[in-house]
C-alpha positions as CSV (number, residue, x, y, z in Angstrom):
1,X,0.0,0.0,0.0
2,X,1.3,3.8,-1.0
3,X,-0.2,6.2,1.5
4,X,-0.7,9.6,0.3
5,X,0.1,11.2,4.3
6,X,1.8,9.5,7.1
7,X,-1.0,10.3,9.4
8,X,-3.0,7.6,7.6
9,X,-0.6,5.0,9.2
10,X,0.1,6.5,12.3
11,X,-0.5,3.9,15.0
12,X,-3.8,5.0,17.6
13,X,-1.3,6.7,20.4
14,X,0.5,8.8,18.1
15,X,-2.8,9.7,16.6
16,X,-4.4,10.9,19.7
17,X,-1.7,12.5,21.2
18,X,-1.7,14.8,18.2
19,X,-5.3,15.2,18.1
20,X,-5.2,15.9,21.2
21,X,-2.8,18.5,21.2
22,X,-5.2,20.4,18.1
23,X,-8.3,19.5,20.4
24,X,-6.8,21.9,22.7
25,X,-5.8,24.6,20.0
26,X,-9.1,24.5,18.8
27,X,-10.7,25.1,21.9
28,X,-8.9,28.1,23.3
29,X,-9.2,29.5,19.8
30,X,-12.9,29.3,20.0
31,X,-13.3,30.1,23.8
32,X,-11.4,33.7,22.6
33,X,-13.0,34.0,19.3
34,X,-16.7,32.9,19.5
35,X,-18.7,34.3,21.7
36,X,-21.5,31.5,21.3
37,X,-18.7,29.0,21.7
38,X,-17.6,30.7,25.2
39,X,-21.1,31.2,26.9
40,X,-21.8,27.6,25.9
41,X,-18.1,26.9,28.0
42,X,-19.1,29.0,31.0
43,X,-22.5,27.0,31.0
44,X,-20.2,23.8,31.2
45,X,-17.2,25.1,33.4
46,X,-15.1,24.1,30.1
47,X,-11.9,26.0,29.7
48,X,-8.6,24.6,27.2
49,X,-7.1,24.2,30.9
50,X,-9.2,22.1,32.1
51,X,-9.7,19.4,29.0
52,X,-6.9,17.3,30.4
53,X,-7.4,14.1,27.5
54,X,-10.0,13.3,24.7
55,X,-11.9,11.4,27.4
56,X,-12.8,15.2,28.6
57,X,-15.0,15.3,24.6
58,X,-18.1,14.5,26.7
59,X,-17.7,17.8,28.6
60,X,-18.2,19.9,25.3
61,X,-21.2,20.9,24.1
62,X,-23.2,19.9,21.0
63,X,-23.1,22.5,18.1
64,X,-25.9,22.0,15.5
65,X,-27.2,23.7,12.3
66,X,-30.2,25.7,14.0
67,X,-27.0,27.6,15.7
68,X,-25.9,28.3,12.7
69,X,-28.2,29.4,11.0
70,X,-29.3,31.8,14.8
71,X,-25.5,33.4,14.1
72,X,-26.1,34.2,10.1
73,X,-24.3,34.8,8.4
74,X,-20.5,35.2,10.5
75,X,-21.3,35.3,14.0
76,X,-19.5,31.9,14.7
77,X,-16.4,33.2,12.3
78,X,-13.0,33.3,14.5
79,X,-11.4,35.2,12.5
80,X,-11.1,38.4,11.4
81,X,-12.7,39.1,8.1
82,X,-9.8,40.6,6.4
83,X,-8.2,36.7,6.7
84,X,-11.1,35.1,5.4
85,X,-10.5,34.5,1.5
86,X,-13.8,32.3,0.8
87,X,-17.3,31.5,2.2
88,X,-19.5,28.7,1.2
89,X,-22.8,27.5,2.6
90,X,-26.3,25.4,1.8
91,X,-28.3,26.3,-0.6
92,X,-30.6,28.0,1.8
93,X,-34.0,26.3,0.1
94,X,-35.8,26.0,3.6
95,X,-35.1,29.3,5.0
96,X,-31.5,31.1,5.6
97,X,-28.6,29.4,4.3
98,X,-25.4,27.6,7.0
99,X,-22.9,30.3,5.9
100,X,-19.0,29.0,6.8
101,X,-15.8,30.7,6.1
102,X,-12.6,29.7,5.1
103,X,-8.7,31.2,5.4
104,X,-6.0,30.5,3.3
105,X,-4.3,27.8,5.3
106,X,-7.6,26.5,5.4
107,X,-7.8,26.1,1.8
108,X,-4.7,24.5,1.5
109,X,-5.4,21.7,4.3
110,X,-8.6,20.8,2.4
111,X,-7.2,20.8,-0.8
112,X,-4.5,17.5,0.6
113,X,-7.3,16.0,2.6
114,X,-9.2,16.3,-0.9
115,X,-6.0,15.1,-2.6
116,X,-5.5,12.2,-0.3
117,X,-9.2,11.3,-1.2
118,X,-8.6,11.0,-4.6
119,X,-5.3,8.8,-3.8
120,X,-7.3,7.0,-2.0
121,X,-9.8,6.3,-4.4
122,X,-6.7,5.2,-6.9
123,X,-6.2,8.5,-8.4
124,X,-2.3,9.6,-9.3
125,X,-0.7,12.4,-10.7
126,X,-1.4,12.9,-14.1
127,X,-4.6,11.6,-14.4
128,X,-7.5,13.2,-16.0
129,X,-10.0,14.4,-13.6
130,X,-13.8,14.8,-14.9
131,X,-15.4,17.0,-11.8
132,X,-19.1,16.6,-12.3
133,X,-20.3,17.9,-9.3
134,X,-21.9,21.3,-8.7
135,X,-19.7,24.5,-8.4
136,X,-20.9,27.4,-6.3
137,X,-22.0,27.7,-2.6
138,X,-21.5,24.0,-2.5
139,X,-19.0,23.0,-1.3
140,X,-18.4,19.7,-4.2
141,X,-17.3,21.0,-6.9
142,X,-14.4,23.2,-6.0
143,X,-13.5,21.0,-3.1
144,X,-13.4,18.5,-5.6
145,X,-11.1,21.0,-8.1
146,X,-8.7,22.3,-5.5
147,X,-7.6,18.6,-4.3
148,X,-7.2,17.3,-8.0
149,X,-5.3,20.0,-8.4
150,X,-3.4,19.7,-5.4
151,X,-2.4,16.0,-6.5
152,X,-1.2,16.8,-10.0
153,X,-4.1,15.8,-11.8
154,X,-5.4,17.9,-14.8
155,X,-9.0,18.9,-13.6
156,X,-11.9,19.2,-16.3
157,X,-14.3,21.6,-14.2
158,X,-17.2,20.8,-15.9
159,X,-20.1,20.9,-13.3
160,X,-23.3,19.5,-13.1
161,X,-25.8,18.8,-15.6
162,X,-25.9,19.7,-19.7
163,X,-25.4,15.4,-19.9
164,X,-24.9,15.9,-23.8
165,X,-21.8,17.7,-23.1
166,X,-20.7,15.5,-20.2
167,X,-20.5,12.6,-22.4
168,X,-18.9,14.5,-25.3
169,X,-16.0,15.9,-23.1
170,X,-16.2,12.1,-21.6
171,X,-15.7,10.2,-24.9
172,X,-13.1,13.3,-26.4
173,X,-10.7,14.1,-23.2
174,X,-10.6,10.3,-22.1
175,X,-10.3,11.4,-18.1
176,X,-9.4,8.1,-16.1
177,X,-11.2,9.6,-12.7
178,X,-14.9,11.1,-12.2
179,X,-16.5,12.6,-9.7
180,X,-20.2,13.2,-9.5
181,X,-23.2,11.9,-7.0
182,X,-24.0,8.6,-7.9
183,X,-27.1,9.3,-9.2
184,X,-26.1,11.6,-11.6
185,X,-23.8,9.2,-13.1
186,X,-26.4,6.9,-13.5
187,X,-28.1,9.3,-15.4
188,X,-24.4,10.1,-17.7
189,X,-24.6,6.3,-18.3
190,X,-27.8,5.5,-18.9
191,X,-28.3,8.8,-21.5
192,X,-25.0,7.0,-23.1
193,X,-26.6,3.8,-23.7
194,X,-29.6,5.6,-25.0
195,X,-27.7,7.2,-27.9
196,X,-26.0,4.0,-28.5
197,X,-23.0,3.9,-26.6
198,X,-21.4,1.5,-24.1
199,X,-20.1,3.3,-21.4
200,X,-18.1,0.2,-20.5
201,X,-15.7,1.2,-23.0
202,X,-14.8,4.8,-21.5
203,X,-11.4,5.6,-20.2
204,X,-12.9,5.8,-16.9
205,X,-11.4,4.4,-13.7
206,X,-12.4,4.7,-11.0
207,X,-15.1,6.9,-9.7
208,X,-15.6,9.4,-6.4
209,X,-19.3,9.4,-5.8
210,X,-21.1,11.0,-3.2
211,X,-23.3,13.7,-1.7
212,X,-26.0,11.4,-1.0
213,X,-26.5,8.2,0.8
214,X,-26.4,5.2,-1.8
215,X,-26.7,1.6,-1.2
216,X,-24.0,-1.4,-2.3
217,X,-26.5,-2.1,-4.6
218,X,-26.4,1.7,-5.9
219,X,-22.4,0.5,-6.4
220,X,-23.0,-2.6,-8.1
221,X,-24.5,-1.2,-10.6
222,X,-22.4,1.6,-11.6
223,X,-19.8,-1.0,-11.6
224,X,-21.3,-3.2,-13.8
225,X,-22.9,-0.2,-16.2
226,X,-19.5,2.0,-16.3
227,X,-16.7,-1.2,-15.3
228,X,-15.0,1.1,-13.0
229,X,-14.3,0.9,-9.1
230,X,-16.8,3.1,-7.3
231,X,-16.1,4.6,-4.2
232,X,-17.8,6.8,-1.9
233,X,-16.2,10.3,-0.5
234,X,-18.0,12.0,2.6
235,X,-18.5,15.4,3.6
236,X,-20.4,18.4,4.6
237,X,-20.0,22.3,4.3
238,X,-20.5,22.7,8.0
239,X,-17.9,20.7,9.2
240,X,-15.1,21.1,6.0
241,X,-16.8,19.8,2.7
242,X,-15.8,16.6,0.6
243,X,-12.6,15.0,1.4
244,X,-13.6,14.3,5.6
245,X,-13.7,11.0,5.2
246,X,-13.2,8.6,1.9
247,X,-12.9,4.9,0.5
248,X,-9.3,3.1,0.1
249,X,-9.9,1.6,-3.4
250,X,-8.1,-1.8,-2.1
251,X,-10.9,-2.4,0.5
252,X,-14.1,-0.3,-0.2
253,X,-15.1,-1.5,3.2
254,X,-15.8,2.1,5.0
255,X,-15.0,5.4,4.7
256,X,-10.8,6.5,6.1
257,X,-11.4,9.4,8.4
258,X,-9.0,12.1,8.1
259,X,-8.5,12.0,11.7
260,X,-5.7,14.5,11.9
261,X,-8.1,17.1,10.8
262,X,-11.4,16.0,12.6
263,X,-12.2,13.5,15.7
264,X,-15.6,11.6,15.1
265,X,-18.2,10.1,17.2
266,X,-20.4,8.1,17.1
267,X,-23.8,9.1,19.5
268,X,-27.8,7.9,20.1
269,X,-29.0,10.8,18.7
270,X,-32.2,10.3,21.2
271,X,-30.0,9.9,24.9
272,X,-26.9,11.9,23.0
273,X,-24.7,9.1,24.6
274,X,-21.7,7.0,22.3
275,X,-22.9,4.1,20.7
276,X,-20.6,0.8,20.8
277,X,-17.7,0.9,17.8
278,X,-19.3,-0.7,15.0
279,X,-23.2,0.2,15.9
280,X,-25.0,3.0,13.9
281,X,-25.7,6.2,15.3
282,X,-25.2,9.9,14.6
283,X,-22.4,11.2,13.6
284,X,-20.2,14.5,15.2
285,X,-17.3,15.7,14.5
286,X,-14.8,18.2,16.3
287,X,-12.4,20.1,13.8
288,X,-8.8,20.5,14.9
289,X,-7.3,22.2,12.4
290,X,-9.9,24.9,11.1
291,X,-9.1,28.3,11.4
292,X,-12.0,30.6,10.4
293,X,-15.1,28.0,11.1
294,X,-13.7,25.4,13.6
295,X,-16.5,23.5,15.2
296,X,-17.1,21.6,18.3
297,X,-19.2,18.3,18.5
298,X,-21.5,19.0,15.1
299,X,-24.2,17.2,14.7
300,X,-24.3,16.3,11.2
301,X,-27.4,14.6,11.2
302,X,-26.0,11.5,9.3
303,X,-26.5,8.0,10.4
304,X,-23.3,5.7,10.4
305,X,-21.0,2.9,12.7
306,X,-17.6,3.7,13.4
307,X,-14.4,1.3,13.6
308,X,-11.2,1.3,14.4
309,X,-9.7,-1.9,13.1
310,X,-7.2,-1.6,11.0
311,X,-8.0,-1.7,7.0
312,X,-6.9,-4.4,5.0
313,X,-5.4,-1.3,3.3
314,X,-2.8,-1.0,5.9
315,X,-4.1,2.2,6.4
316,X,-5.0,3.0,10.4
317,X,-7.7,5.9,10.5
318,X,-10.3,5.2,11.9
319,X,-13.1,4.2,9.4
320,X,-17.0,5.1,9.2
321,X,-19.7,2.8,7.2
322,X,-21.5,4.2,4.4
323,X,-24.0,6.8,5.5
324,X,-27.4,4.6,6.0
325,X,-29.4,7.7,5.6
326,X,-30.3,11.4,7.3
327,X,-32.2,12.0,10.3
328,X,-34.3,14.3,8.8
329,X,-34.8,11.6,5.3
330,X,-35.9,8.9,7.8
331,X,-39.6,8.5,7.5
332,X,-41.7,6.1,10.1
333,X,-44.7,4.6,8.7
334,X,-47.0,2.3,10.9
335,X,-43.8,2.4,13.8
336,X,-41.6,1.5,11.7
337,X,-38.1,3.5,10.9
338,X,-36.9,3.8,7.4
339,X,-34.5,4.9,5.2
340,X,-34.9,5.5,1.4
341,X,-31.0,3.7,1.3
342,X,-32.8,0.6,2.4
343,X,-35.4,0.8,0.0
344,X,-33.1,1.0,-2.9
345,X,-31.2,-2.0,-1.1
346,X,-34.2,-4.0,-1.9
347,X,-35.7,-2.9,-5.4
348,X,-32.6,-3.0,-6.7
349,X,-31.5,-6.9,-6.2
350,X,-34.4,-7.1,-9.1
351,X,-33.8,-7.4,-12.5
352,X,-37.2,-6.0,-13.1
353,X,-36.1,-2.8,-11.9
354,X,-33.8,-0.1,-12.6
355,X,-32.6,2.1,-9.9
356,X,-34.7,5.4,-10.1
357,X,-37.2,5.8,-7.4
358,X,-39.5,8.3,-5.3
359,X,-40.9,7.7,-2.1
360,X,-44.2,9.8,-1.8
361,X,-45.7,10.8,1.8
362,X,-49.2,11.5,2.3
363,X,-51.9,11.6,5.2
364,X,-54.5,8.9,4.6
365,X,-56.8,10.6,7.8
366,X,-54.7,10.9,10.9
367,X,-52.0,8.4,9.5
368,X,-49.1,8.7,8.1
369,X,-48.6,6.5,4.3
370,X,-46.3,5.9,2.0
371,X,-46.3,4.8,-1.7
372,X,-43.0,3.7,-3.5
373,X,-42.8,5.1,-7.2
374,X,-40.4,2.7,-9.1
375,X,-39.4,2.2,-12.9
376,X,-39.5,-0.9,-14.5
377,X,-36.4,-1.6,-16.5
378,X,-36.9,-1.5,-20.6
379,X,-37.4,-5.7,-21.3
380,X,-39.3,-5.8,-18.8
381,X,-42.0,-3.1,-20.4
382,X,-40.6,-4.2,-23.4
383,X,-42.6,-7.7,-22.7
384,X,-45.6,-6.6,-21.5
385,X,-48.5,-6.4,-23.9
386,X,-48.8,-3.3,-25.0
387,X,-46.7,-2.0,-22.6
388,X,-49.8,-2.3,-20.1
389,X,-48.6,-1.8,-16.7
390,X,-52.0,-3.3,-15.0
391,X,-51.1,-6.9,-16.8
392,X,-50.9,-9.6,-14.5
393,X,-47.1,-9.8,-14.7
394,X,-47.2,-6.1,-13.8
395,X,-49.2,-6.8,-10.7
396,X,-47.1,-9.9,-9.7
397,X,-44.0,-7.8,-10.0
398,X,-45.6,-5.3,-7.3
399,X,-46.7,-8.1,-5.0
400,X,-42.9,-9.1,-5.4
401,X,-41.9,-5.8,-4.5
402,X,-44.4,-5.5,-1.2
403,X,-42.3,-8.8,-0.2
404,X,-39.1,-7.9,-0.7
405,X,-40.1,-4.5,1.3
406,X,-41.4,-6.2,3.9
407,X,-39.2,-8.9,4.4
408,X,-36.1,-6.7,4.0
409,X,-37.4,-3.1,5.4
410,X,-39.7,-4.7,7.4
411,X,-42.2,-1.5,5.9
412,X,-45.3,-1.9,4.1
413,X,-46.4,0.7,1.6
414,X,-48.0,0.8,-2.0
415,X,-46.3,0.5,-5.3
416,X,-46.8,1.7,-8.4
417,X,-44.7,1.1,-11.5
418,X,-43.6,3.6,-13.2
419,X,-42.8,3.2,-17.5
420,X,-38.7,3.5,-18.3
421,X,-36.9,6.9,-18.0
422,X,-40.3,8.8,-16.1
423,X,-39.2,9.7,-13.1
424,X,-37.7,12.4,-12.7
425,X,-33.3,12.3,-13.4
426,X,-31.1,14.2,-11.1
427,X,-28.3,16.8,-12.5
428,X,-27.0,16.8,-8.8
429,X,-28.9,15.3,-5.6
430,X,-31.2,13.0,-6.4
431,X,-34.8,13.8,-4.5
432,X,-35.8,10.5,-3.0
433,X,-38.5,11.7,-0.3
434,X,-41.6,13.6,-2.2
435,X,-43.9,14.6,0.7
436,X,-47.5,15.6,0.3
437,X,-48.4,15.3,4.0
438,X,-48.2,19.1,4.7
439,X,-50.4,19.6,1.6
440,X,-53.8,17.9,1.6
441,X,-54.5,15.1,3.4
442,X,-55.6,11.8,1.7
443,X,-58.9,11.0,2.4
């Protein structure tokens, strides 16, 4: 194994001894610079002083977004604003946007942990980079840019969506990495097979996919469509951007945590207590190195096991599972909890179906109901008799699906089948959850 930074194979004392040593930085920079940060410390009789090892972390108090969002748009900056050089944030669709800030040396930490992702992923110096993700406020697409950069690779910053040219610049530059959501790159291939192409026979690689929770299944088949190694990069605005945490190509078995930059945990977002390594709960993280927006103990809202096992990799960072879904995605119909990754798990182990889905929420009176909107792959309508989607092998295929739903995500809900290529394709995020319940109720 070539590590891209000997932090990766630090062994765990060395590690927390130096994250440690930031945790501490990081604190009496805050406690100075923040005021939110050092009424929250008062509240908890937390000074740098008195955090004496990283068993002290439960002391701290939780940041989340709402508090961001209260401070809009740089009351938790610590820094002055002449040494901020960029701010990014949310898109700000439900209200104000998270505004963070960033400083040079910030810049230049992201852009190796970005680099190291990329490495990671089996990227090298040299390579062609195709950066499909979304420039802007988000944080993707020049994350993205900076660390391909950073490693040496030449960086095609073509953004999201126009898929005609995606393919063109695909097909005519011959990058060997791409980065995108997963979805989107669903929708690159499947637009390629529609104008004839194979997209098996691309230069591509490898690809860095993320920006939304997506299932092994999700991975199979990009794998299979594209015959490339897909892996899965983590990250959020808040807390840095992409390039926190990312796949070792060798393994694909969880996510390496940049732990020289960040300490995770791992908490029951209900008592707020740590979960046992290796059992899913919320994850938080504590920046250590960030200068104009360090945070303490965010809340990222993202459900996901931690381990600290070494990779078959040889790499030592701590590692997180793939994100099993967002608090705020999760849906509960009849008592049950569910994600919309563990509804793709199960539609897509059928050939029937293709991976592009909606999960609609309604009121049916005082309850709470879902119905699952899923496409049928092409042979399958192909077959059916006039392409009649209340044939009997239409309705068998649903009963098929209620099984596999409730068998699998022990969740009962209605299906209906949807005819190839209509439901909606995502340029970006792909919108899983379409809720109706604070519209009009079903009666």
């Amino acid at each position: 194994m070539a590590a891209y930074a000997r932090e990766e194979t630090m062994d765990r004392q060395e590690m927390e001894s130096l994250q440690f040593e930031r945790l501490k930085q990081t604190i009496a920079r805050v406690e100075q610079n923040v005021p939110f940060y050092r009424e929250k410390f008062k509240e908890r009789d937390v000074t740098a002083e008195s955090v004496r090892s990283l068993d002290d972390m439960k002391r701290l108090p939780f940041t989340v977004k709402s508090d961001l969002r209260d401070h809009y748009p740089f009351g938790l900056v610590a820094v002055p604003m002449d040494d901020v050089v960029r701010i990014h944030g949310s898109s700000g669709t439900s209200g104000k946007p998270t505004v963070v800030a960033y400083t040079q040396n910030d810049i230049d930490n992201w852009a190796d942990m970005v680099a190291r992702s990329i490495f990671l992923a089996g990227g090298r110096k040299g390579d062609l980079l195709h950066n499909a993700y979304g420039y802007g406020l988000f944080t993707g697409g020049l994350g993205l840019h900076n660390g391909g950069e950073r490693l040496g690779c030449a960086t095609v910053p073509v953004s999201g969506g126009n898929t005609e040219r995606q393919i063109t610049l695909i097909q005519d530059f011959g990058p060997r990495v791409i980065c995108s959501t997963p979805s989107y790159l669903v929708n690159i291939g499947e637009t390629m097979i529609r104008k004839g192409l194979d997209p098996r026979q691309t230069s591509l690689a490898c690809g860095i996919l993320g920006a939304e929770p997506w299932s092994e299944e999700m991975r199979a088949t990009i794998e299979e469509m594209f015959d490339i190694k897909a892996m899965d990069i983590y990250g959020l605005s808040e807390v840095m951007g992409p390039g926190i945490a990312m796949e070792c190509r060798e393994a694909q078995d969880g996510l390496h945590i940049a732990e020289d930059h960040f300490i995770v945990e791992a908490i029951n977002p209900d008592t707020l207590e740590p979960v046992p390594e290796g059992e899913d709960g919320e994850l938080v993280f504590t920046s250590l190195t960030k200068e104009a927006f360090p945070v303490i103990r965010y809340r990222t809202g993202d459900i996901a096991s931690i381990t600290r096992e070494t990779c078959t990799c040889g790499r030592t960072t701590a590692r997180m599972s793939r994100v099993k879904g967002r608090i705020d995605d999760m849906f509960i119909i009849r008592g049950v909890n569910v994600f919309p990754s563990e509804v793709e798990r199960s539609i897509l182990q059928m050939d029937e179906l293709v991976c592009h889905y909606q999960i609609h929420l309604m009121k049916k009176g005082s309850m709470d109901h879902a119905e699952l909107h899923v496409e049928v792959c092409d042979p399958f309508f192909a077959h059916l008799p006039d392409q009649d989607l209340s044939h009997p092998d239409a309705e068998a295929l649903v009963k098929k699906i209620q099984y596999v739903l409730k068998t699998q995500a022990l969740v009962s809900m209605d299906v209906q089948l949807k005819p190839p290529h209509s439901i909606p394709r995502s340029e970006g995020k792909a919108k899983r959850i379409v809720d109706h319940r604070k519209t009009v109720a079903v009666k």
